[in-house]
C-alpha positions in Angstrom: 0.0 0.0 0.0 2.5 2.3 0.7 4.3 2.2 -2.6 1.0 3.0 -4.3 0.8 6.4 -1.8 4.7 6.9 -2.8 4.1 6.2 -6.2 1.3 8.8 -6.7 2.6 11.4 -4.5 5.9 11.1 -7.6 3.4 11.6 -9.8 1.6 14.4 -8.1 4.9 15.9 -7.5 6.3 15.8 -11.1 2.8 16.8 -12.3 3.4 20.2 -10.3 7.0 20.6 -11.3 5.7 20.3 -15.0 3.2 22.8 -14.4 6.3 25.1 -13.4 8.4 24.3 -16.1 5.5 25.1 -19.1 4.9 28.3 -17.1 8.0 29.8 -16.8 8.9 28.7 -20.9 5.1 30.6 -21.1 6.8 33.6 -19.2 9.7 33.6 -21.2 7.2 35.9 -23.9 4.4 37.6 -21.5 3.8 39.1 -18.1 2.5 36.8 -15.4 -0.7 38.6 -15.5 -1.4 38.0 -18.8 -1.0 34.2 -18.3 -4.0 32.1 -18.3 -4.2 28.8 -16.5 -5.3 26.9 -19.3 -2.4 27.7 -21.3 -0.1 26.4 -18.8 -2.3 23.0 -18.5 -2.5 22.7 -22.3 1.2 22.6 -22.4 1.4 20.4 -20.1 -1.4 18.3 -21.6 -3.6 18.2 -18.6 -7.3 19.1 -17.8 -7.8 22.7 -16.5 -9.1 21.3 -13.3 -5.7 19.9 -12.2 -4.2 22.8 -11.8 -6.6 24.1 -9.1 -5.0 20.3 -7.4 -1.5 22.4 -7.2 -2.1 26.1 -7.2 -5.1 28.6 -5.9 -4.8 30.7 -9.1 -1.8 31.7 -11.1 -0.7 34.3 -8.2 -0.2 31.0 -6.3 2.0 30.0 -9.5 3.9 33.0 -9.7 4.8 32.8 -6.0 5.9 29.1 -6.3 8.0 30.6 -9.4 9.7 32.9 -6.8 10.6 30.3 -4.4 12.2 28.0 -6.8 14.1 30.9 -8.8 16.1 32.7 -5.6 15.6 30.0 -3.5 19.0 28.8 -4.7 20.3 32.4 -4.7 20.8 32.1 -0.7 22.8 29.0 -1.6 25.1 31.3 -3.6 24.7 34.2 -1.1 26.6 32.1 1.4 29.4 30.8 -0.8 30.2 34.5 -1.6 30.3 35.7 1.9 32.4 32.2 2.8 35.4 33.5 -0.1 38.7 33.8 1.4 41.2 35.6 0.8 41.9 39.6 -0.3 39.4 41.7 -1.2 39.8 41.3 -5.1 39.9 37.7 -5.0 36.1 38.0 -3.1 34.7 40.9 -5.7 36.3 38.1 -8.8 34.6 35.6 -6.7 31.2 37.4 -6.3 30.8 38.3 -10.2 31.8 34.9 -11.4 29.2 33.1 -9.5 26.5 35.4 -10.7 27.4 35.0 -13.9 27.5 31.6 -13.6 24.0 31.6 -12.0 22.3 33.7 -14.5 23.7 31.4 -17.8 22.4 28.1 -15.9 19.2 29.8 -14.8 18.5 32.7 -17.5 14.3 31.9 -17.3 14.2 32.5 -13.7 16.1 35.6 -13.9 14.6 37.2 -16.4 11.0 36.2 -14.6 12.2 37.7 -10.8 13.4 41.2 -13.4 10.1 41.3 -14.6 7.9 40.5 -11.8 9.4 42.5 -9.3 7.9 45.6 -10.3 4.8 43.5 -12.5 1.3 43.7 -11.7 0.6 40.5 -9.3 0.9 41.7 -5.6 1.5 38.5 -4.0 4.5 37.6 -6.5 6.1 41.5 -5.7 5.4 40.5 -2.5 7.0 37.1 -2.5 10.3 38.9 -4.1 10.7 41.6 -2.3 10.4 38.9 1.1 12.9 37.1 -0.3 15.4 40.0 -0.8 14.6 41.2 2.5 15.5 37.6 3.9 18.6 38.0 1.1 19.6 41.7 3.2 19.7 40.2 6.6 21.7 36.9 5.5 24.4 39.8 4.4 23.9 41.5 7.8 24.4 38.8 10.0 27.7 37.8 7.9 29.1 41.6 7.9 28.3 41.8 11.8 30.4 38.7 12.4 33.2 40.1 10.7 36.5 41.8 11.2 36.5 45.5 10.9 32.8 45.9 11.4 32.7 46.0 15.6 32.5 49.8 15.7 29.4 49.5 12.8 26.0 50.3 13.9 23.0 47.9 12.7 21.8 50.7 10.4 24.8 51.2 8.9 25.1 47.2 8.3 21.9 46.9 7.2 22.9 49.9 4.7 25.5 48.3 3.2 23.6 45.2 2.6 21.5 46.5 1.4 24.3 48.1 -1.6 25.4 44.6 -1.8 22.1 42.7 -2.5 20.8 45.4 -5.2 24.0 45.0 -6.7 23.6 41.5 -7.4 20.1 42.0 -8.3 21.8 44.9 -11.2 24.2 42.9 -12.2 22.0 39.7 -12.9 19.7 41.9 -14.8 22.9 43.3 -16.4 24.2 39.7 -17.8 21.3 38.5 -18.7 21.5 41.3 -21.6 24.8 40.9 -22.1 24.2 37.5 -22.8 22.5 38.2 -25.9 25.5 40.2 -26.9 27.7 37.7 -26.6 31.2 36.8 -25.3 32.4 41.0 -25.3 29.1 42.1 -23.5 29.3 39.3 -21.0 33.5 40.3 -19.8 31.9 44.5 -20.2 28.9 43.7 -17.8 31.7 41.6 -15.2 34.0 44.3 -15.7 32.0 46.7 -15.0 30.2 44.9 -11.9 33.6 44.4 -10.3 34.7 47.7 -10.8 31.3 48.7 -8.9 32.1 46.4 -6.2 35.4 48.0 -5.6 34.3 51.4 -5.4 31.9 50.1 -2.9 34.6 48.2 -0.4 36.9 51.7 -1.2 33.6 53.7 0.4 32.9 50.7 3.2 37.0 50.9 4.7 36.1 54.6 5.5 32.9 55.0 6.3 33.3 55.7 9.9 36.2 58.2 8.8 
């Protein structure tokens, strides 16, 4: 009996992944508020009515959307604030894993850009939540470290804040490069690095 219950819970499972996948390829060439529900199912090649077995309404989608596309950002959050080493090697370190993020997940980025000024509340909503939770991961890592004793928590929260719309500009900013090509892509990591070094320039005396 149990196998059965496993087995349809896989299905159940992969049925809602698939209704992810067709939405987000859906998204790649419209606004989440122009999707319709049925399009998603008919790509998927199920009845209308199984959607509702997953999601509320396509708000429900888009917020399941968000989850899965910076869910693994914190992931990459935390191996950027774990780099050793000098202060370039960290900034080189930062801007290649973004890069790296945005080529193996261009759909998701270019859905969070979109959405996180679009017209579906709960989806802003869901975004900006997760760039808040994004802003106090950086916090807590700045607090811990060396040099930042004398700091106060607005100040902290300040500069992470600076560091987590940076990322979010310079995602946005390879994804276009990316349709440039190779030349965009090194302008767009130049130029994000450059950024970054201006910032850690400011952040070494800010209490001067």
């Amino acid at each position: 009996m149990s196998h059965i219950v496993g087995a349809r819970q896989a299905q159940k499972q992969k049925t809602r992944q698939s209704l992810l996948d067709a939405a987000l390829a859906l998204l790649e060439h419209q606004s989440l508020s122009s999707l319709g529900l049925r399009e998603v199912t008919r790509a998927v090649g199920v009845a209308p009515t199984a959607f509702y077995r997953h999601f509320r309404d396509t708000a429900d989608l888009g917020v399941a959307l968000v989850d899965e596309a910076l869910g693994s950002l914190h992931g990459m959050i935390r191996a950027t604030l774990a780099a050793t080493g000098d202060s370039a090697e960290r900034i080189d370190s930062t801007v290649a894993l973004i890069a790296r993020h945005v080529h193996a997940h261009p759909a998701h980025v270019r859905f969070v850009a979109r959405e996180r000024h679009g017209g579906v509340e709960p989806v802003r909503a869901a975004i900006g939540e997760q760039l808040r939770l994004f802003v106090g991961e950086v916090t807590a890592s700045l607090a811990a470290a060396p040099g930042f004793a004398a700091w106060s928590e607005d100040d902290l929260q300040m500069l992470a804040h600076v560091y987590v719309d940076h990322m979010v500009m310079t995602a946005s900013a390879f994804l276009k490069a990316e349709e440039g090509g190779e030349e965009q892509i090194e302008a767009a990591a130049s130029l994000a690095r450059r950024q970054l070094r201006l910032v850690s320039l400011g952040r070494r005396h800010w209490l001067d």
